[in-house]
C-alpha positions in Angstrom: -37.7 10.4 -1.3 -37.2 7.4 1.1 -34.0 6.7 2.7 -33.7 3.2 3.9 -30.3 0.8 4.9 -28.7 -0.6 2.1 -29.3 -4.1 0.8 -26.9 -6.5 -1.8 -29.7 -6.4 -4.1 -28.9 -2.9 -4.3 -25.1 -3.6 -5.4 -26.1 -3.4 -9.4 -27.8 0.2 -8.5 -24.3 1.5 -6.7 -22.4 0.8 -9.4 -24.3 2.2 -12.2 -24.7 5.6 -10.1 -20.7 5.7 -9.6 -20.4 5.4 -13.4 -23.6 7.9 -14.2 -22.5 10.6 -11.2 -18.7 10.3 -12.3 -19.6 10.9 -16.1 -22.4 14.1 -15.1 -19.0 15.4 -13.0 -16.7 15.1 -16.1 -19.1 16.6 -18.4 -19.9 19.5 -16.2 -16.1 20.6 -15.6 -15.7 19.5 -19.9 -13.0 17.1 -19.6 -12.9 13.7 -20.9 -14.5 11.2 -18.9 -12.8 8.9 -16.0 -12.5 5.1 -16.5 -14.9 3.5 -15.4 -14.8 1.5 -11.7 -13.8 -2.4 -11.8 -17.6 -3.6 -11.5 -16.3 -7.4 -9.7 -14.0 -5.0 -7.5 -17.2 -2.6 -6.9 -19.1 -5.7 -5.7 -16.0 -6.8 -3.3 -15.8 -3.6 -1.9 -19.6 -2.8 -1.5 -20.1 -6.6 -0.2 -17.2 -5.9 2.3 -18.5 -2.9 3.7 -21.9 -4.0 4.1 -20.6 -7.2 6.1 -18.2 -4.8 8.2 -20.7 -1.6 8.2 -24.2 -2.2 8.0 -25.3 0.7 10.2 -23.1 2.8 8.0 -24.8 2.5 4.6 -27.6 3.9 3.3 -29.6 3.7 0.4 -31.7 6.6 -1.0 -34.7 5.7 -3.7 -37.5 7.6 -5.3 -40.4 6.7 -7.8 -37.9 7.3 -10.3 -35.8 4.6 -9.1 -32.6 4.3 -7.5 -31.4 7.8 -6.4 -28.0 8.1 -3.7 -26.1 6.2 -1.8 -23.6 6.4 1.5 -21.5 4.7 3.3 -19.5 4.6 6.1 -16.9 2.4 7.4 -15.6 2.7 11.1 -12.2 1.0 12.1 -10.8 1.2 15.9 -12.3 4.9 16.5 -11.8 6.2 12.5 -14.9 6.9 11.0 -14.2 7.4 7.3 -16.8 8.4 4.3 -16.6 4.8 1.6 -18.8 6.5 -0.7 -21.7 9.6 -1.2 -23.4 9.7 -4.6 -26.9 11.3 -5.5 -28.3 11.0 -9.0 -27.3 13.8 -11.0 -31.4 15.5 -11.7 -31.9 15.2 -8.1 -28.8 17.1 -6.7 -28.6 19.9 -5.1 -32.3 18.8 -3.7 -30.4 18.1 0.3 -30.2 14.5 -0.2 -26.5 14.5 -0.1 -26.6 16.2 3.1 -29.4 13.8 4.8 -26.8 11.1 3.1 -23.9 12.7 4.7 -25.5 13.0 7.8 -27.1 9.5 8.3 -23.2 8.0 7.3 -22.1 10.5 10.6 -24.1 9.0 13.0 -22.2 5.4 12.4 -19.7 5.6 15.5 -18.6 6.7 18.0 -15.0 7.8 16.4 -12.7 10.2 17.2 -11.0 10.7 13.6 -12.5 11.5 10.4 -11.3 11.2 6.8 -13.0 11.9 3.8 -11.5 11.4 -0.3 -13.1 14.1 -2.3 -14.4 14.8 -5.6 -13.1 17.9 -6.8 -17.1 19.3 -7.2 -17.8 22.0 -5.4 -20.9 21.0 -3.9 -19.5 17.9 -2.5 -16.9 20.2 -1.3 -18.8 22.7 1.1 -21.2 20.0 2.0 -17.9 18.6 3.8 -16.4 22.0 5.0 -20.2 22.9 6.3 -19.8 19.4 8.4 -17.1 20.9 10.3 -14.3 19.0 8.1 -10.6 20.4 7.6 -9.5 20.8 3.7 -6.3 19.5 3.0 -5.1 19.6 -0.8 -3.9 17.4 -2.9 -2.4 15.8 -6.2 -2.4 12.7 -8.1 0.5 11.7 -10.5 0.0 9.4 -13.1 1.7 8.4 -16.3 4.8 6.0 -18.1 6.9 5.1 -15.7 10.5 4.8 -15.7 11.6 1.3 -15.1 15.1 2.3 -14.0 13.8 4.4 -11.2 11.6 1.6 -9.3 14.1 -0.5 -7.7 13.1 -1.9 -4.5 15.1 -4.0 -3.1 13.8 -3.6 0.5 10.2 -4.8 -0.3 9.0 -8.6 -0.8 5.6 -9.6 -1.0 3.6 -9.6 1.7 0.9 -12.5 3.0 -1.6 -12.8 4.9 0.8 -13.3 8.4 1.9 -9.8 7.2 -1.3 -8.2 7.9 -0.9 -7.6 11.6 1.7 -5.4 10.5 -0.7 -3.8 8.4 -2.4 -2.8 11.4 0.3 -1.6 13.7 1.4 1.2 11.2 -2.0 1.9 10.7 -2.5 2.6 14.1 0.9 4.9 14.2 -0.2 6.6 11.4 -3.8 7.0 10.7 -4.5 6.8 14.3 -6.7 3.3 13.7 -5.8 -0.2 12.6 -8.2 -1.7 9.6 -6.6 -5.1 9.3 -9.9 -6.3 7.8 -10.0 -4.0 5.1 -6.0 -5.0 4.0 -7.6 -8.2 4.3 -10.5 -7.7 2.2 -7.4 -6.1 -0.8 -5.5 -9.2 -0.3 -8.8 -11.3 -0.9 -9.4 -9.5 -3.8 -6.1 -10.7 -5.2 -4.4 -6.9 -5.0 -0.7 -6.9 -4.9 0.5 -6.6 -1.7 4.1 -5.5 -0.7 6.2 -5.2 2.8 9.4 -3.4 3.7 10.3 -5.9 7.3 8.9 -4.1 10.3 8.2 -0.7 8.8 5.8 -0.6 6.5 3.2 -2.3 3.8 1.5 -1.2 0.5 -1.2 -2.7 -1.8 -1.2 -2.0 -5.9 -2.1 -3.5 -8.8 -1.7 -2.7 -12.9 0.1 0.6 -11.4 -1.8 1.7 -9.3 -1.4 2.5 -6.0 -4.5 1.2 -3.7 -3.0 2.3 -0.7 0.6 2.6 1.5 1.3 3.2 4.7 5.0 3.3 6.6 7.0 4.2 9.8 9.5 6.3 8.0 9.9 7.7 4.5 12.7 5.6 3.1 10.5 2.5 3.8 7.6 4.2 2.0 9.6 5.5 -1.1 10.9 1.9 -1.6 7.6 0.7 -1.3 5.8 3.0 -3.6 8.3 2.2 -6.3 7.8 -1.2 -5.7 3.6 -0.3 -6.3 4.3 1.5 -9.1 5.8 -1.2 -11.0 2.8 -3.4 -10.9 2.3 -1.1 -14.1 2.1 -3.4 -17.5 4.5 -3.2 -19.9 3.8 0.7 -21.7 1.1 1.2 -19.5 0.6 3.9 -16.8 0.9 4.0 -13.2 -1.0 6.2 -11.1 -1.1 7.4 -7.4 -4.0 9.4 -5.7 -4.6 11.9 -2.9 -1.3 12.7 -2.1 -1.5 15.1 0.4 1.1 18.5 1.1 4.5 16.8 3.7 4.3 13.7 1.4 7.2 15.1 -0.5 8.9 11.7 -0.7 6.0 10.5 -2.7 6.4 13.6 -5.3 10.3 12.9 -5.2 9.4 9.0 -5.8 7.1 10.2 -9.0 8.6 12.7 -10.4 12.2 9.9 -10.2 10.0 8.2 -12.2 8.8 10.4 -15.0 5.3 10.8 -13.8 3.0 14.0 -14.4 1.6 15.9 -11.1 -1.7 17.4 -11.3 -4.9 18.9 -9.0 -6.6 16.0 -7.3 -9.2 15.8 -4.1 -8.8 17.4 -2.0 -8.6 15.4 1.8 -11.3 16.4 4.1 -10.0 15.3 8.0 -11.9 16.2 11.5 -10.6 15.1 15.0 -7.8 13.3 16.3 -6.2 11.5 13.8 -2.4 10.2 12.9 0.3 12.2 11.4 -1.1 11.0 8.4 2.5 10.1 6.6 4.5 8.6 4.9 0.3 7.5 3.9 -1.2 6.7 0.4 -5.4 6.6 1.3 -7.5 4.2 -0.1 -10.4 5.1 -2.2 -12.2 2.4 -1.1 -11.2 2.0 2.7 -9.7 5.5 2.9 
């Protein structure tokens, strides 16, 4: 096994593993498989990392091909875990651990966050790194129109992402302006409530949110959660135990609660809410 940085060429390779590794997951806890990840949104992401991260991202191959991948992304003293996949025949092996550790040594930071999977190997790996578990849900399902007015939120632009970074820094602890930035490049819908708070979704779902009280962020998650097409869902993840305006917000709207994660946090960090993570830039 060679572990070696993490090249574009290599962007194909990521993506395949996410779909393979999120498939072996499904199968192995016998539910139906997840939807697969946006594959021009994949490259955005990975291609914005890379130019942000390089010392973060790591690439793991054997003579059987491509076989793990991590990445880290580190934002004003926040060090947070992008991504950590390892081939399903050669888990288990340590590689996710030499991954896991190689993605640590990107700082210095002074906060951690990490968005996990719900397997339990990716789970102690985390908890064995010295990581705090914090659980959480994800709602998802039909929403009810009636209960998504938002009349406090108009669509944010770019001048709007200094903003962006001032909650951040309230909330999270850090600023990551150029990851909002790389959302709003990627055409993702984004939202502001003046002065108080921001969000980014699109076709429903929630990519992140972010606010300085929780009025601000209800409004704003509403306003999210209608991105939703016509009869199709919407969908929030990682919500995390105080965010009970979010919970209020989707059960108003006739969403289904459920499992999800859980949050894995280390150091000093924000309060962490009213906050919707980001899968991709946590």
């Amino acid at each position: 096994m060679q572990l070696r940085p993490l090249e574009p060429p290599d962007f194909d390779d990521v993506h395949a593993l996410m779909c393979l590794a999120f498939d072996d997951l499904s199968a192995r806890q016998n539910r139906p498989p997840d939807p697969h990840p946006n594959p021009r949104f994949t490259a955005h992401r990975l291609c914005h990392n890379l130019e942000q991260d390089p010392a973060g991202c790591w690439a793991a191959e054997d003579t059987a091909g491509f076989a793990g991948v991590g990445m880290a992304v580190l934002r004003e003293g926040i060090w947070g875990l992008g991504l950590l996949l390892v081939r399903p025949d050669v888990q288990s092996t340590g590689l996710g651990r030499e991954l896991l550790a190689r993605t640590l040594d990107h700082g210095p930071w002074h906060g951690a966050l990490i968005l996990s999977s719900d397997d339990e190997r990716a789970m102690r790996a985390y908890a064995r790194a010295g990581f705090d578990l914090r659980p959480a849900i994800h709602a998802r399902g039909i929403p009810r129109r009636e209960a998504l007015d938002a009349p406090a939120v108009r669509p944010g632009r770019a001048a709007d992402l200094p903003l962006t970074a001032d909650v951040d820094r309230a909330i999270r602890g850090g600023g990551r302006e150029a990851d909002m930035r790389a959302l709003l490049e990627a055409e993702v819908g984004f939202f502001v409530v003046e002065g108080r708070g921001y969000a980014f979704a699109s076709g429903g779902r929630m990519r992140t949110l972010a606010a300085l009280d929780e009025e601000a962020a209800s409004e704003l998650l509403r306003a999210g959660l209608a991105t939703a097409p016509p009869d199709g869902p919407a969908s929030m993840e990682f919500v995390t135990a105080g965010q009970d305006w979010a919970v209020a917000v989707a059960l108003e709207a006739g969403l289904a609660l459920r499992p999800y994660g859980p949050v894995y946090t280390r150091g000093e960090l924000g309060p962490l809410r009213p906050y919707l993570p980001s899968g991709a830039f946590l």
